[in-house]
N, C-alpha and C positions, 0 to 999 in steps of 0.2 A: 548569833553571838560569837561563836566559833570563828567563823568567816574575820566580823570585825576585827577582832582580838586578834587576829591572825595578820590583816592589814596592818593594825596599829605595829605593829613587834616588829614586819617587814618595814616601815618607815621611816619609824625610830633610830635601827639597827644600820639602815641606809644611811640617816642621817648621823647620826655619829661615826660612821666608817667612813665619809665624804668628808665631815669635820678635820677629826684626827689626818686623815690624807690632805686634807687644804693647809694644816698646820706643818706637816715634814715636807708638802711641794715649797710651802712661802720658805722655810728655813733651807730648802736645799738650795731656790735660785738665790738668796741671798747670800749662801757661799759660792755658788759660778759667778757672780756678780763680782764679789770681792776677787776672786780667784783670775781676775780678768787683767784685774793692774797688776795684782802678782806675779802671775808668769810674763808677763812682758817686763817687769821688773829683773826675773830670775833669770830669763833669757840674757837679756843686758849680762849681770852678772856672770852667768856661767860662761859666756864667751871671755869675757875678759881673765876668770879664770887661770894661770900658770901656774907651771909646776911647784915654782915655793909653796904657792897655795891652796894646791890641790888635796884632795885627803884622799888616801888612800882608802878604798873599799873591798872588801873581802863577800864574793858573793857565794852565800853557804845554801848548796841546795842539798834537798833530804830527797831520798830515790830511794822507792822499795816497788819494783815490778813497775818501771815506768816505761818500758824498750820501743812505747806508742809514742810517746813524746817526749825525753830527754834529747834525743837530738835538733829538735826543733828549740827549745829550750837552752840549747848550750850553741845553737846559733845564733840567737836573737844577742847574748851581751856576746857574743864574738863582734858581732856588727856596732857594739855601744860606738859613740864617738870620745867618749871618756872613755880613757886609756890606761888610768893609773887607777889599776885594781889586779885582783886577782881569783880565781875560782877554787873554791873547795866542794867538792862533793863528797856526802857523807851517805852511802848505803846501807840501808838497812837490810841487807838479807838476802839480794834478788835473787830470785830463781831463774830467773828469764833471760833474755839479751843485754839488759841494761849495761851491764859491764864491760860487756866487749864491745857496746856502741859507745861507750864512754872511751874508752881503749882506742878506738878507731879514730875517733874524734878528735883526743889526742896526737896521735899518728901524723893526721894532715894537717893537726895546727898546733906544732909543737911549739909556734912563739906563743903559745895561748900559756902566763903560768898557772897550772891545771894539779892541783892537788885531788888524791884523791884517798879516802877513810872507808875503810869496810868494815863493818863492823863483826865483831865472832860469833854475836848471840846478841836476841834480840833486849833492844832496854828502852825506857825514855827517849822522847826527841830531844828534850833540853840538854840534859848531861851529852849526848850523841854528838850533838852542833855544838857544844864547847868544846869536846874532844876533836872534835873536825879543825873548827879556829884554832886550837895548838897547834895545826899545823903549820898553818901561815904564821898567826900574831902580828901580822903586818895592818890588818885596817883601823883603821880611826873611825873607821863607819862598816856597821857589819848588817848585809841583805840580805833576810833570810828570804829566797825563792822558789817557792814552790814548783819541783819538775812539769807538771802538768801545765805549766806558765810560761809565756812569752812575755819580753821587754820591748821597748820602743826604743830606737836607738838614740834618743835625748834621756832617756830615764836617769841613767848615771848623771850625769853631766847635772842636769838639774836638781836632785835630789841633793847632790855636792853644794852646791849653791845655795838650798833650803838650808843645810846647816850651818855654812861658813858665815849666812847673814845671821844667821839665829844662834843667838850663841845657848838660850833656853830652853832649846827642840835637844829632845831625849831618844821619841821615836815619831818615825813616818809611818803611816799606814799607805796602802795602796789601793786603789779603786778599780775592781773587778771588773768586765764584763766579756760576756759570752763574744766566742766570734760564732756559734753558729745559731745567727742572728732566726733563722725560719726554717729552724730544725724541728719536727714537732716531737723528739724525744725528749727535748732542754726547753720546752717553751716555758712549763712551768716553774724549770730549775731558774730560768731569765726573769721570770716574774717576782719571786723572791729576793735574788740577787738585786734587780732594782730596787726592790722595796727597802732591804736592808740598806745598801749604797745611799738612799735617802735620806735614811733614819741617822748612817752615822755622821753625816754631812749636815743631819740639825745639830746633832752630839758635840759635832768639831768646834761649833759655834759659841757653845754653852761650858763651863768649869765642870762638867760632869767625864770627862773622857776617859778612860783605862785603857791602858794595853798590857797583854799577857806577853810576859819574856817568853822568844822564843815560835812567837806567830807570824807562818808563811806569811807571803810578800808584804815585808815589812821592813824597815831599816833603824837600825838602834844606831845610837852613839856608842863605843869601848867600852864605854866605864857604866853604863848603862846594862851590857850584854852580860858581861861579866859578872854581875852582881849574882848573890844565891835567893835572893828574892823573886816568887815565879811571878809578879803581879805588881805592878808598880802602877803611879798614876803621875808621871812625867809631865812635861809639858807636850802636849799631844797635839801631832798635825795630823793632814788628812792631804792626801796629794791626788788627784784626778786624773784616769788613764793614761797610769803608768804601766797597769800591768793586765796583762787579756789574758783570760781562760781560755786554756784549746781543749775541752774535751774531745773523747773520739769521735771522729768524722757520723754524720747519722743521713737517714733519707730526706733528703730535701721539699718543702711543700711545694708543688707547683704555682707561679704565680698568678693562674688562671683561677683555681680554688681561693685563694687568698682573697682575689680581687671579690670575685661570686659573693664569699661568703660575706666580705665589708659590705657589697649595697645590700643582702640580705638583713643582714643587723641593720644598717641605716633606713630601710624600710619598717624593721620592727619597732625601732624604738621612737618615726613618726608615731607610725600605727597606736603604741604605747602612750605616748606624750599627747594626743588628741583623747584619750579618754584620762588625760591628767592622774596618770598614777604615780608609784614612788621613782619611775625611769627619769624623770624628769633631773634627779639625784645625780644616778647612772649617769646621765648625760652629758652632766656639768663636770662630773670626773675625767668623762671618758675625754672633753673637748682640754680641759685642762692637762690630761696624760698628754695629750696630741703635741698641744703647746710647749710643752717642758721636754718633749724628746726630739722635737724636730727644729725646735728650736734655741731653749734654755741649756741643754745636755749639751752642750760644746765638747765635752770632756771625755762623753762615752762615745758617739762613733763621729768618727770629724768628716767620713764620706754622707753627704747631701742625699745620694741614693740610697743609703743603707739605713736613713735615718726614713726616710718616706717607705720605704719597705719595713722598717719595724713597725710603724704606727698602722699598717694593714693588719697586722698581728697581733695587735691591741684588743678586739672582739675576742680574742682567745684567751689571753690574759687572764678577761674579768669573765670567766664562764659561768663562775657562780652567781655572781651576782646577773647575769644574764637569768639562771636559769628561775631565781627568785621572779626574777620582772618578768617571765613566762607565767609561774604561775597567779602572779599579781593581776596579768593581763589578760587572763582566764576567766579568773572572779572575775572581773570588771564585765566582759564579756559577757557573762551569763549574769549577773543583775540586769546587767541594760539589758539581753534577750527576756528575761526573767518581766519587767518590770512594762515593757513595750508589748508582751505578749498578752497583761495585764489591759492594759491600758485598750487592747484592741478586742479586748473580750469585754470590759465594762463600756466601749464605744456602743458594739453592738447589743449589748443589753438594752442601751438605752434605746437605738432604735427599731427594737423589736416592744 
């Protein structure tokens, strides 16, 4: 009774985690989908772009002990090809090198305009980032970017464009992803980040969107930032690898273990799928992940090899739900020995 019961709940539980997941994959290609004519749209646009009508963007980053990645970070919009903006940095406190890498950074790109806010004691991010913007007062469009963040050197440029067409877009959000794609300290951190990136990419679709004033990599309208409201629900976009997470560098998985372990799980989950348990589920997810990252996810890694190398990675992902279809395929295991064992003891009864 135990057993059953135990089956049915692993089933169940399968099948509605498959469900809910079939329902945020269909809504997120159907935003890459749409999202397909729009950026060749915005491209169009953002080239044609000039100064009259360019807006000015004010990019506000928060540093508190970042001295691992603010220089990496304050060279990616060095590189933007949008030009008409300017940087403020707002520190909260560092102890560390941040500042003098900031300084330095300075130094060697003094056509960079490079404001910078220290703050005296620590407060609030929001009030912090408006006190920063006092400095400039210059943008029409304010970025809040998180130090631990790289840009794409179209990001500007297009984002500019997402507004000048729109005249209803309040705030942009921006679409994370890990660069260390087959780190095994971030696999899990990558697993969620995709899942959430999913979630809000059904959200974008649907009149439910909120954005909180004042959330790293994101881009408000002026009148927008400025407000004393921390919570507003604007007209809400959702923009596609704009923006990458550099966490610290970590141990990289060999891609010998990687491959091992992929025909290992594709061995288990035959082995699985021939005694018809709930893997069959697993299966249909994990083929569906495959589909949607190496090929629908245009958005998150645009290198062909880094996409075929994430989906090796996939087996790690879903561990739990692996470790469920372990024990699923135990029980199955041990009825059939259970039951065969059975069947070869009342054989020979009879023919004794």
């Amino acid at each position: 009774m135990n057993q059953q019961l135990f089956i049915w709940i692993s089933e169940w539980t399968l099948l509605l985690v498959t469900f809910i997941g079939l329902i945020i994959i269909f809504g997120a290609s159907m935003y890459d989908i749409r999202a397909i004519s729009r950026r060749r749209y915005l491209h169009q646009v953002a080239i044609k772009l000039r100064k009259p009508r360019q807006p000015h963007i004010t990019v506000l980053i928060h540093t508190k002990n970042n001295e691992a990645t603010i220089d990496a970070c304050l060279a990616s919009v060095w590189r933007s090809k949008y030009r008409n903006y300017d940087i403020v940095v707002v520190d909260n406190i560092s102890s560390d090198a941040t500042k003098r890498i900031i300084h330095d950074y300075w130094q060697k790109h003094s056509k960079v305009p490079l404001y910078f806010y220290g703050k005296r004691k620590s407060s609030d991010r929001l009030p912090a980032l408006r006190q920063g913007y006092a400095k400039s007062q210059k943008g029409d469009i304010v970025f809040i970017l998180d130090a631990t963040a790289t840009i794409s050197p179209t990001l500007l440029r297009e984002a500019a464009a997402r507004f000048v067409t729109d005249d209803k877009l309040r705030a942009l959000r921006l679409n994370e992803y890990s660069r260390d794609l087959y780190s095994v300290a971030f696999l899990f951190t990558r697993m969620l980040r995709l899942s959430y990136n999913l979630y809000i990419k059904l959200l974008s679709l649907l009149p439910l969107g909120t954005v909180n004033n004042g959330q790293a990599n994101t881009l408000y309208k002026k009148s927008s930032f400025v407000r004393n409201n921390t919570t507003a629900k604007p007209s809400f976009g959702y923009g596609g690898a704009l923006a990458v997470s550099s966490p610290p560098r970590a141990e990289r998985v060999p891609l010998l273990l990687l491959v091992a372990g992929l025909l290992f799980m594709t061995y288990f989950m035959y082995t699985a799928a021939t005694l018809q348990t709930s893997s069959l589920l697993v299966l249909s997810w994990i083929v569906l992940s495959v589909w949607l990252l190496v090929v629908v996810w245009s958005d998150e890694v645009s290198n062909l090899g880094e996409k075929l190398f994430l989906t090796i990675c996939i087996p790690v992902f879903y561990f739990m739900s692996y470790a469920q279809m372990v024990v699923d395929v135990l029980i199955k295991m041990k009825q059939f020995v259970v039951t065969k064992t059975s069947q070869c003891i009342l054989f020979n009864h009879k023919l004794d």
